[in-house]
Jmol script that loads the backbone (N, CA, C; Angstrom):
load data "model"
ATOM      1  N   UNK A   1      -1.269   9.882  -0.660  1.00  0.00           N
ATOM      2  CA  UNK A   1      -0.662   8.623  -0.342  1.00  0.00           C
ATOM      3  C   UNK A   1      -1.224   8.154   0.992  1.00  0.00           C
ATOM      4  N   UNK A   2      -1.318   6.900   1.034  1.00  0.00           N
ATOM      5  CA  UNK A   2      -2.217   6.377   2.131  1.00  0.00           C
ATOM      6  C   UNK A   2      -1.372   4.872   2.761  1.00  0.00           C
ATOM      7  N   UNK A   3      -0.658   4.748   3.622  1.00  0.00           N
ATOM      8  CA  UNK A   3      -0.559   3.788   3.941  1.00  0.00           C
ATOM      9  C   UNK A   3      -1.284   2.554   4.586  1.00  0.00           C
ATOM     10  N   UNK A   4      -0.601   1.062   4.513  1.00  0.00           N
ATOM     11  CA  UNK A   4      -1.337   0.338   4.968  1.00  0.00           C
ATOM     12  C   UNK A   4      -1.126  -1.085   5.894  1.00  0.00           C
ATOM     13  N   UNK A   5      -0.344  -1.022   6.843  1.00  0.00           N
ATOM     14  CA  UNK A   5       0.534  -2.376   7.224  1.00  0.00           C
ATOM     15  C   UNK A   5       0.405  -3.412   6.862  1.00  0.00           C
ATOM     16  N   UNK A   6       1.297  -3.992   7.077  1.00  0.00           N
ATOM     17  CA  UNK A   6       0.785  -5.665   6.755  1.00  0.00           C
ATOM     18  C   UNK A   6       2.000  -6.551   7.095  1.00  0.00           C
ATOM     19  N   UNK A   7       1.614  -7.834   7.803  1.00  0.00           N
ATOM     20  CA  UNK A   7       2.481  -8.719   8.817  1.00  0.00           C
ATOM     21  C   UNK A   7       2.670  -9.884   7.620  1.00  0.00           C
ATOM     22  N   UNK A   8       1.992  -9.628   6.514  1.00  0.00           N
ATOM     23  CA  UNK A   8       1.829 -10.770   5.913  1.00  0.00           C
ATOM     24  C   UNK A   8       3.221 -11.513   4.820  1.00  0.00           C
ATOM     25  N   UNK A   9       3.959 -10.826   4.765  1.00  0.00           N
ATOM     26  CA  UNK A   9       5.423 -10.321   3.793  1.00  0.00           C
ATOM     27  C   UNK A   9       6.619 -10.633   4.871  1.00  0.00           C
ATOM     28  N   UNK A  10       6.653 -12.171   5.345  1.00  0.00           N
ATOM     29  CA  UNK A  10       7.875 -12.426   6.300  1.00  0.00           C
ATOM     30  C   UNK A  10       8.234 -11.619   7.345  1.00  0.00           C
ATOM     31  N   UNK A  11       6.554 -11.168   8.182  1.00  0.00           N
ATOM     32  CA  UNK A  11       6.219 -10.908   9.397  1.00  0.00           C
ATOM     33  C   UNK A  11       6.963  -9.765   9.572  1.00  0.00           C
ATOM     34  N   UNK A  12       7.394  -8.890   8.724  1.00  0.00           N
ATOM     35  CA  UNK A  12       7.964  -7.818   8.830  1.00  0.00           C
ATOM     36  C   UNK A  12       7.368  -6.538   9.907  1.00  0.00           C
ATOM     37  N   UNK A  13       6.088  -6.989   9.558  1.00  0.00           N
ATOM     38  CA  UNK A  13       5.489  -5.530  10.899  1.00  0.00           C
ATOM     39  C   UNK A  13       4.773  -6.321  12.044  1.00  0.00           C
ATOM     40  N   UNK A  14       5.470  -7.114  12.716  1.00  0.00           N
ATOM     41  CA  UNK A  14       4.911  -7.893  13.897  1.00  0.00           C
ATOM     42  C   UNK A  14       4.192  -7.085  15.208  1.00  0.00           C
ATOM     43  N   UNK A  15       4.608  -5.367  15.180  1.00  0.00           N
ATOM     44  CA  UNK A  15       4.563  -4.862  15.947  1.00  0.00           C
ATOM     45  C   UNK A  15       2.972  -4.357  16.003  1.00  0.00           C
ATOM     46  N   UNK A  16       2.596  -3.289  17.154  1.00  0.00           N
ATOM     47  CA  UNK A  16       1.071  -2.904  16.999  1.00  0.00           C
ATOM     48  C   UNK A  16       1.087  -1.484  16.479  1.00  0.00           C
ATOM     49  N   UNK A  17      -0.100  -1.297  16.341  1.00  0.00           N
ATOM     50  CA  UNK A  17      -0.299   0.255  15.164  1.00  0.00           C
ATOM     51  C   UNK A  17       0.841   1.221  15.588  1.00  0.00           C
ATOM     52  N   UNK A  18       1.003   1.716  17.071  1.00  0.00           N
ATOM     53  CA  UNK A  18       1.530   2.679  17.444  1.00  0.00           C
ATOM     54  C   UNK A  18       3.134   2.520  17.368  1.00  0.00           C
ATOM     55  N   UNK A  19       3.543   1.315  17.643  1.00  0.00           N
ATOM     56  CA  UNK A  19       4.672   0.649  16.975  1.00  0.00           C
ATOM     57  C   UNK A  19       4.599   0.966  15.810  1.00  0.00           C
ATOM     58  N   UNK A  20       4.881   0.594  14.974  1.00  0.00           N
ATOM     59  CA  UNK A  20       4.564   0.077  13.352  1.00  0.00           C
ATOM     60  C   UNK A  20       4.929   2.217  13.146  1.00  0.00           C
ATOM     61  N   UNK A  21       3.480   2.604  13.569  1.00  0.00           N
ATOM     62  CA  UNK A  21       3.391   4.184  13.234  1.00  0.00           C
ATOM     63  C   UNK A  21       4.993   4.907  13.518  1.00  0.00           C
ATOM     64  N   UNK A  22       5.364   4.428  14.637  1.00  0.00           N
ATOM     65  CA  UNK A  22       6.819   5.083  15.399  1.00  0.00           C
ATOM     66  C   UNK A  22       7.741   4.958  14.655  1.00  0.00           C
ATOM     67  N   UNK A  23       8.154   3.645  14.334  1.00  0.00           N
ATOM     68  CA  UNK A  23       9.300   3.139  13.063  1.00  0.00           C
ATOM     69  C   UNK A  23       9.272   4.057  11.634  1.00  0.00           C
ATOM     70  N   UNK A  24       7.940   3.473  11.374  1.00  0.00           N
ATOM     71  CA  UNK A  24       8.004   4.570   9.779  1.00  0.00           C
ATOM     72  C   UNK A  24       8.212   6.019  10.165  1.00  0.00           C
ATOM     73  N   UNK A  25       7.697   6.753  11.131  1.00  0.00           N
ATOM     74  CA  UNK A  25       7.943   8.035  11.228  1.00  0.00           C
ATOM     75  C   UNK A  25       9.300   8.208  11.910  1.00  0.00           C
ATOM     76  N   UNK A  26       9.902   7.532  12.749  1.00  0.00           N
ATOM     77  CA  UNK A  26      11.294   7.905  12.853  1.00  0.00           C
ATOM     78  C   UNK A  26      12.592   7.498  11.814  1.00  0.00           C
ATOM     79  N   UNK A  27      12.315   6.197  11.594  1.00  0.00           N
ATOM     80  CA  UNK A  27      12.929   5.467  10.368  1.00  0.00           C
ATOM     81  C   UNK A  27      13.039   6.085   8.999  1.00  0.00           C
ATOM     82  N   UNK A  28      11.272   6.098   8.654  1.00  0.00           N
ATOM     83  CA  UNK A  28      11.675   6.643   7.183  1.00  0.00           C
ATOM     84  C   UNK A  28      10.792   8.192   6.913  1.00  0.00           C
ATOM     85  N   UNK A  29      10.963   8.593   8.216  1.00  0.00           N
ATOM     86  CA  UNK A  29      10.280   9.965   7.799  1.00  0.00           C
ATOM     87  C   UNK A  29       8.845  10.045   7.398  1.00  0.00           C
ATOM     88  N   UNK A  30       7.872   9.064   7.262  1.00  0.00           N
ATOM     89  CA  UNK A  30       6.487   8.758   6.810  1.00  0.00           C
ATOM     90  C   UNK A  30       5.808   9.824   7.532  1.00  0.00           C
ATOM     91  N   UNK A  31       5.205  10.528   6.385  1.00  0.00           N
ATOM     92  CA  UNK A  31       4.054  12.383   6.893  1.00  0.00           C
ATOM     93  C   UNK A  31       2.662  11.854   6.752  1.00  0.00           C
ATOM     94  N   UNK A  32       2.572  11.031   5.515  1.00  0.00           N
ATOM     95  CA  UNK A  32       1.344  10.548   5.118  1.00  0.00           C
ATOM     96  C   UNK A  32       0.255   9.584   6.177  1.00  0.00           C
ATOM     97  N   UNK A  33      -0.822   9.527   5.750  1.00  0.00           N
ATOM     98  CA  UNK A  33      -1.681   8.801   6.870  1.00  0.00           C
ATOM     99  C   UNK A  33      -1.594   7.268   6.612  1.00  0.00           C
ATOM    100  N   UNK A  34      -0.857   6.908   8.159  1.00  0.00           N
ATOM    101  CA  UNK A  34      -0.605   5.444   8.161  1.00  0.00           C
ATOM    102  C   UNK A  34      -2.021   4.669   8.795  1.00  0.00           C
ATOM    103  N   UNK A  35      -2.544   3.786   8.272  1.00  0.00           N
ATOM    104  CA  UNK A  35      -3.659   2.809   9.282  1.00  0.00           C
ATOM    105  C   UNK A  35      -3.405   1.673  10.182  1.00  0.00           C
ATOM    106  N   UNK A  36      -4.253   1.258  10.246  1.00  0.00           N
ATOM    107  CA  UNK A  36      -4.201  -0.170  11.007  1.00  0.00           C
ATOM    108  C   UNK A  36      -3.390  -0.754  10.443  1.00  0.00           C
ATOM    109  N   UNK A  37      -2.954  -2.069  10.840  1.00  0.00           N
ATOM    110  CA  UNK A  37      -2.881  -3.177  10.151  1.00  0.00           C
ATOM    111  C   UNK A  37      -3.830  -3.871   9.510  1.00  0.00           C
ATOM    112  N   UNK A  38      -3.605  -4.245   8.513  1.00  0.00           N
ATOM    113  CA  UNK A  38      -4.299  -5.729   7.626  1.00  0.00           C
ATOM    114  C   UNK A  38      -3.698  -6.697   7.059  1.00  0.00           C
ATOM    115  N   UNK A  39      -4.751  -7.393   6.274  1.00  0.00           N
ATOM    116  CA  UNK A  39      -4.362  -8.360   5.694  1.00  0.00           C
ATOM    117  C   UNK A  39      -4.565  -8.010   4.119  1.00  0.00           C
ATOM    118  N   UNK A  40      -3.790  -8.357   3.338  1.00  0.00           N
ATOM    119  CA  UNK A  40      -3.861  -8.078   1.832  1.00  0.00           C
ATOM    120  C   UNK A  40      -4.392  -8.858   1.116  1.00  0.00           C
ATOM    121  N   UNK A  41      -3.881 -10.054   1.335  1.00  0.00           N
ATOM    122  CA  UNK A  41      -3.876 -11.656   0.401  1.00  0.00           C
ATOM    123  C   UNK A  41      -4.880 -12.680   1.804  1.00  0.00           C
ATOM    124  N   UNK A  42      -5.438 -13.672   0.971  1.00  0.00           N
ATOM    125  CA  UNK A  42      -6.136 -14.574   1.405  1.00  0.00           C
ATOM    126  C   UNK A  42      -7.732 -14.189   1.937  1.00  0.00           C
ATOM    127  N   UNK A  43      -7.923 -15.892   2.633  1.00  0.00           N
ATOM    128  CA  UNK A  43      -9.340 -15.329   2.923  1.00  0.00           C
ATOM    129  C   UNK A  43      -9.928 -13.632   3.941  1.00  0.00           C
ATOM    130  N   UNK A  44      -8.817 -13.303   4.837  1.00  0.00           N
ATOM    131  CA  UNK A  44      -8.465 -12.212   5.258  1.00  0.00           C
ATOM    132  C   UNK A  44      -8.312 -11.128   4.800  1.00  0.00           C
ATOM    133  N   UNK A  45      -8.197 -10.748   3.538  1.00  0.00           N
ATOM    134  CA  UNK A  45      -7.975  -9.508   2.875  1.00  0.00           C
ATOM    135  C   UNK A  45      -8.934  -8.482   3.014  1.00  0.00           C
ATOM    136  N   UNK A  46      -8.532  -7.182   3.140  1.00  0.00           N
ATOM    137  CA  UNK A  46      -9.749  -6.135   3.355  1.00  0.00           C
ATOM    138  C   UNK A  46     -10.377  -5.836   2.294  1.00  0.00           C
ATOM    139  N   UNK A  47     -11.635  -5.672   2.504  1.00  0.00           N
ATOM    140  CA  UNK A  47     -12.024  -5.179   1.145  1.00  0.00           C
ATOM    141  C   UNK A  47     -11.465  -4.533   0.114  1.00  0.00           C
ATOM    142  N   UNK A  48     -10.894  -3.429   0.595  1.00  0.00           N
ATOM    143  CA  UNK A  48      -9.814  -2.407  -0.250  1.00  0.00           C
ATOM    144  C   UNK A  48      -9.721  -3.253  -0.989  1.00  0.00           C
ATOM    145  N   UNK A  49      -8.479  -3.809  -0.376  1.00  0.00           N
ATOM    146  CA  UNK A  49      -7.170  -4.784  -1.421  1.00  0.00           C
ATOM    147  C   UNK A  49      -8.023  -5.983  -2.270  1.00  0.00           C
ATOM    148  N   UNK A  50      -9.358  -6.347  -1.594  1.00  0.00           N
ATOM    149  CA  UNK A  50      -9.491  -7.102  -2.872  1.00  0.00           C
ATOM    150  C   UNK A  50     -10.279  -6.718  -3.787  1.00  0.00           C
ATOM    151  N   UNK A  51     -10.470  -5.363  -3.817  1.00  0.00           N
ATOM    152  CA  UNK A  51     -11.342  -4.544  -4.948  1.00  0.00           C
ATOM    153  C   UNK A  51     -10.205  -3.656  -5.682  1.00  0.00           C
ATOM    154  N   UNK A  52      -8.539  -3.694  -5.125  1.00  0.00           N
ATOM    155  CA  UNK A  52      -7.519  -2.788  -5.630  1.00  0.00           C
ATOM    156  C   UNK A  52      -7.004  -4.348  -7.036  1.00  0.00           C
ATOM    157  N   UNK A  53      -6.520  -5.148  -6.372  1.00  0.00           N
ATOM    158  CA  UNK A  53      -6.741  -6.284  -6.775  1.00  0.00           C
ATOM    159  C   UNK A  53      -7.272  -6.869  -7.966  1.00  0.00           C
ATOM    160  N   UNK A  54      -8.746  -6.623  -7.604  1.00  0.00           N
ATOM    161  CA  UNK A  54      -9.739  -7.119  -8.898  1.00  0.00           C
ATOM    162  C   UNK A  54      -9.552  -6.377  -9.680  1.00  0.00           C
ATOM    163  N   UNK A  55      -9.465  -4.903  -9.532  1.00  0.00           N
ATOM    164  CA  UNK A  55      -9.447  -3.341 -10.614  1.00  0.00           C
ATOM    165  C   UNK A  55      -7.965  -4.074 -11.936  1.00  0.00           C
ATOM    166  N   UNK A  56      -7.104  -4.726 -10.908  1.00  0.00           N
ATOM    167  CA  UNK A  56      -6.010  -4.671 -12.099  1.00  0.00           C
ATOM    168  C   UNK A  56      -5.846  -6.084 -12.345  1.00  0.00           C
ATOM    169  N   UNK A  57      -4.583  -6.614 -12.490  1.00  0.00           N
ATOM    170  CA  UNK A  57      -4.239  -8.131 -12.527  1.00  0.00           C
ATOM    171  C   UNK A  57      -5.309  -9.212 -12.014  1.00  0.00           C
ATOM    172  N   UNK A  58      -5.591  -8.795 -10.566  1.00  0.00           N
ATOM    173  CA  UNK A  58      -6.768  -9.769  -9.786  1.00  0.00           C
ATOM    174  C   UNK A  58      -5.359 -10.961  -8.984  1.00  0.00           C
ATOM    175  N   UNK A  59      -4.039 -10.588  -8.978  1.00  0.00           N
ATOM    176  CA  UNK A  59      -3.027 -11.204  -8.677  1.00  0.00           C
ATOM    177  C   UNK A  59      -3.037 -10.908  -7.453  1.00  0.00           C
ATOM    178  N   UNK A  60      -2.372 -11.802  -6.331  1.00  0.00           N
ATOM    179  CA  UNK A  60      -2.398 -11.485  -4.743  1.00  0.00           C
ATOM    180  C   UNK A  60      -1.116  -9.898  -4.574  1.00  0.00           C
ATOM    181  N   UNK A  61      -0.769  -9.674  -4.155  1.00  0.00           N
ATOM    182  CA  UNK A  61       0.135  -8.657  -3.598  1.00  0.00           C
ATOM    183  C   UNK A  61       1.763  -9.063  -3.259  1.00  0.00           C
ATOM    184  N   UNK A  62       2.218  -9.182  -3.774  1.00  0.00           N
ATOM    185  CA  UNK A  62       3.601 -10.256  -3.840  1.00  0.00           C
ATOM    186  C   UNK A  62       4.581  -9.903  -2.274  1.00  0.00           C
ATOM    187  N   UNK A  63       4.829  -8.806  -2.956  1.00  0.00           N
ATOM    188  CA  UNK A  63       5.527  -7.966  -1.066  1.00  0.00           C
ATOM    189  C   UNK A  63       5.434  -6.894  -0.574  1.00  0.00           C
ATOM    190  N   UNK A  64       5.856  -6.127   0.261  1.00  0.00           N
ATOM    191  CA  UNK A  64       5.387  -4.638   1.160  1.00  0.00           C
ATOM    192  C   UNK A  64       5.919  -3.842  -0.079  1.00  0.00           C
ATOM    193  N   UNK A  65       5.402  -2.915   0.198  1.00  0.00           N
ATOM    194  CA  UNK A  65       5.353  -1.534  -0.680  1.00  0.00           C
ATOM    195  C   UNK A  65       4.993  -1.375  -1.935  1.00  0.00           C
ATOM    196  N   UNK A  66       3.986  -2.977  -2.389  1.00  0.00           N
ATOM    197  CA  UNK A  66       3.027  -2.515  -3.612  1.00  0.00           C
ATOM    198  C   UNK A  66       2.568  -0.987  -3.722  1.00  0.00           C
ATOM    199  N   UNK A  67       2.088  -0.895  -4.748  1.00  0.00           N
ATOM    200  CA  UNK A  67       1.291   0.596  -4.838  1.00  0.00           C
ATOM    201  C   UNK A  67       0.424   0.448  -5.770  1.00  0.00           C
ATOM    202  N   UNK A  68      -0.881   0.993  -5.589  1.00  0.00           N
ATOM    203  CA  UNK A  68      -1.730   1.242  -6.311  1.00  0.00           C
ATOM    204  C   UNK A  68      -2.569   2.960  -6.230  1.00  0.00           C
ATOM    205  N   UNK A  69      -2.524   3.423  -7.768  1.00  0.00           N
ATOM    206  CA  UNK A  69      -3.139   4.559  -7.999  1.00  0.00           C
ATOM    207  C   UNK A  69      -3.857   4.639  -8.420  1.00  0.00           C
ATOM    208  N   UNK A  70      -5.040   4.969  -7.927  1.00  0.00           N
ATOM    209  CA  UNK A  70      -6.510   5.534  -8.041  1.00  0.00           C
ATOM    210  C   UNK A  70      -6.649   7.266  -8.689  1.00  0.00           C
ATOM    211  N   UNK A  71      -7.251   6.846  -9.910  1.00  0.00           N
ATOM    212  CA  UNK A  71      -7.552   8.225 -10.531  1.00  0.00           C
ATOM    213  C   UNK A  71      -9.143   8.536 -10.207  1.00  0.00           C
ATOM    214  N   UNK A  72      -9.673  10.095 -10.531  1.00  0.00           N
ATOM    215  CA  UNK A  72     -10.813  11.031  -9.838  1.00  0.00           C
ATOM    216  C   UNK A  72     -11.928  10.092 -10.425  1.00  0.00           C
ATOM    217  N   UNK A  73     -11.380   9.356 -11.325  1.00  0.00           N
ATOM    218  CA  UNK A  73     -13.022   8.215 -11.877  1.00  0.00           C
ATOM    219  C   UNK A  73     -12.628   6.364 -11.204  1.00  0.00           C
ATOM    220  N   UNK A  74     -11.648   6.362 -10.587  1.00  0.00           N
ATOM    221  CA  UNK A  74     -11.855   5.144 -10.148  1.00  0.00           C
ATOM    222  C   UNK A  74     -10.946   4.073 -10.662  1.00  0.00           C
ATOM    223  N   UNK A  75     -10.609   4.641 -11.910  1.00  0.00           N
ATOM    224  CA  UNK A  75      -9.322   3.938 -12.498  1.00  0.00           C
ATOM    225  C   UNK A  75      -8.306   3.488 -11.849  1.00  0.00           C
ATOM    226  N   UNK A  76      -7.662   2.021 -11.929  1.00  0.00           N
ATOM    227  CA  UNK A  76      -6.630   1.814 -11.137  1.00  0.00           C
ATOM    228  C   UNK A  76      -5.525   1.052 -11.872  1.00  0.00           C
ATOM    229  N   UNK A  77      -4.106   1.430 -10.916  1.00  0.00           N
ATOM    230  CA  UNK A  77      -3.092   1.504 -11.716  1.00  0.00           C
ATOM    231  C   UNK A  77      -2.649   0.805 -10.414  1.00  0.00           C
ATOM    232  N   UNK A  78      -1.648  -0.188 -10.981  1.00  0.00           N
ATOM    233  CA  UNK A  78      -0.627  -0.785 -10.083  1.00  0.00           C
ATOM    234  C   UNK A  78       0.361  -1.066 -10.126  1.00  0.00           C
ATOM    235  N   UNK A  79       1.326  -1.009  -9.193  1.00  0.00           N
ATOM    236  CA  UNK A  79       3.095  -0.673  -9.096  1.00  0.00           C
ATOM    237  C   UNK A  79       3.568  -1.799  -8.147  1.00  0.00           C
ATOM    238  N   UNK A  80       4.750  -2.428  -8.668  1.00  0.00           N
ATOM    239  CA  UNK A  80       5.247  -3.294  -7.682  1.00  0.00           C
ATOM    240  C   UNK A  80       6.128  -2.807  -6.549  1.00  0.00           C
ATOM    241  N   UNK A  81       6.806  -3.848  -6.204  1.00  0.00           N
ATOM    242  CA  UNK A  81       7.542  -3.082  -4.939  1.00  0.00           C
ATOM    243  C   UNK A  81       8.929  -1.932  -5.338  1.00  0.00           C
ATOM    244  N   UNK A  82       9.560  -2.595  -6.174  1.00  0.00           N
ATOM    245  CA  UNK A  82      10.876  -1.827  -7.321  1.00  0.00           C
ATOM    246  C   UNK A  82      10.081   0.080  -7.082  1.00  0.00           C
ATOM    247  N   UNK A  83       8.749   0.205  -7.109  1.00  0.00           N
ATOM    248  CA  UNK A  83       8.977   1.593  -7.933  1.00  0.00           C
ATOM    249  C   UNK A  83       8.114   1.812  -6.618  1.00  0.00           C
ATOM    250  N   UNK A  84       9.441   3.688  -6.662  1.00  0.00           N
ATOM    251  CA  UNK A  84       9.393   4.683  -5.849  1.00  0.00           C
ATOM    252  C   UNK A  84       8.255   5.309  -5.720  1.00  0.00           C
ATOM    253  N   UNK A  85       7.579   5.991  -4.559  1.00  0.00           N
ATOM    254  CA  UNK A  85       7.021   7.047  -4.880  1.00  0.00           C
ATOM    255  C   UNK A  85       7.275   8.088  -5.244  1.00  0.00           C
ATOM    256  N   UNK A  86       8.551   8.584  -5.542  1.00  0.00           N
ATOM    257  CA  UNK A  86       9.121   9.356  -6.518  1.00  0.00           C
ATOM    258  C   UNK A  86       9.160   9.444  -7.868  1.00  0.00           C
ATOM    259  N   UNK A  87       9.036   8.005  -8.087  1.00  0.00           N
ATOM    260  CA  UNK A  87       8.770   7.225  -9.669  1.00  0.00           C
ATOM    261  C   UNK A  87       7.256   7.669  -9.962  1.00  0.00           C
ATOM    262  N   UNK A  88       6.726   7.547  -9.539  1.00  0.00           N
ATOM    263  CA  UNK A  88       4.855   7.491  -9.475  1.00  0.00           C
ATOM    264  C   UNK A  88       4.824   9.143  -9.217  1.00  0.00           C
ATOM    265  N   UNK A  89       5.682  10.370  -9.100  1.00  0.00           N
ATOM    266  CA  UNK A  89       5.069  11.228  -9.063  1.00  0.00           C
ATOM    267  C   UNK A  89       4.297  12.265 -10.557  1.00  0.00           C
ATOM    268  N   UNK A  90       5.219  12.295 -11.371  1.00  0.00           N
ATOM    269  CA  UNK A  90       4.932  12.629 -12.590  1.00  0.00           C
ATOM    270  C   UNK A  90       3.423  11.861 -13.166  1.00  0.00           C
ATOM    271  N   UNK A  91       3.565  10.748 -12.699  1.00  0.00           N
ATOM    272  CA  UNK A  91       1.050  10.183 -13.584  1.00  0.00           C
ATOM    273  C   UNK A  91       0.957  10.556 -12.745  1.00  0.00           C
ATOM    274  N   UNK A  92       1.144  11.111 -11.105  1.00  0.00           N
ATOM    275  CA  UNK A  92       0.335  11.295 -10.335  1.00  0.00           C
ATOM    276  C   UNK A  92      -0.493  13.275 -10.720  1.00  0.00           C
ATOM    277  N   UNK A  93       1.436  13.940 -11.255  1.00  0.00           N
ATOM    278  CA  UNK A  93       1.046  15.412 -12.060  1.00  0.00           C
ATOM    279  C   UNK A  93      -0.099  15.398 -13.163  1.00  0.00           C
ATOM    280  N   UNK A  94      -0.011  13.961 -13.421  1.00  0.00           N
ATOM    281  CA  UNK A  94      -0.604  13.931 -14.767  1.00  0.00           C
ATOM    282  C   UNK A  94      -2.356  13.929 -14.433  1.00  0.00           C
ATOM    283  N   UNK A  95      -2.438  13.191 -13.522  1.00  0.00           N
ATOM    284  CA  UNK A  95      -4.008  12.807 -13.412  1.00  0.00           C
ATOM    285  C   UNK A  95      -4.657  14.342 -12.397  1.00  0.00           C
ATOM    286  N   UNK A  96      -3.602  14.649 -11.584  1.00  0.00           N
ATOM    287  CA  UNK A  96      -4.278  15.951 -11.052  1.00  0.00           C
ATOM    288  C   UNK A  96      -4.700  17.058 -11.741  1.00  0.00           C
TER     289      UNK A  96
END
end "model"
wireframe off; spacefill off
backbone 0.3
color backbone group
């Protein structure tokens, strides 16, 4: 699991990396590797997201805590905000 900020979802992470990093790890316990900030949607989007993007729907990113799963060939799978990473663990048993 890889996190990825983003201010873009009713400015929710206004803060800077080390901010942003502090909250999720005191707040919600986050172990996993958090990054920078970006941008998801628009002319701004990082590459990632607009190659996570193109892989499925090709739809912008609606709100924070999309998810997308990448299998060992590149395959991609995408999850809206509703589902857990708890939800996503069982295809994740599956593809390992």
């Amino acid at each position: 699991m890889l996190g990825f900020p983003c201010n873009q979802f009713g400015a929710q992470e206004p803060g800077t990396d080390a901010e942003i990093l502090e909250f999720a790890t005191t707040k919600y316990d986050v172990t996993f590797p958090l990054f920078s900030k970006i941008e998801v949607n628009g002319d701004g989007a990082c590459e990632l997201y607009t190659w996570l993007k193109a892989q499925t729907d090709g739809e912008d990113v609606r709100w924070n805590f999309a998810k997308f799963l990448v299998d060992r060939q590149g395959n991609v799978e995408r999850f809206g905000t509703p589902v857990t990473p708890e939800e996503l663990a069982p295809r994740i048993a599956e593809l390992l």
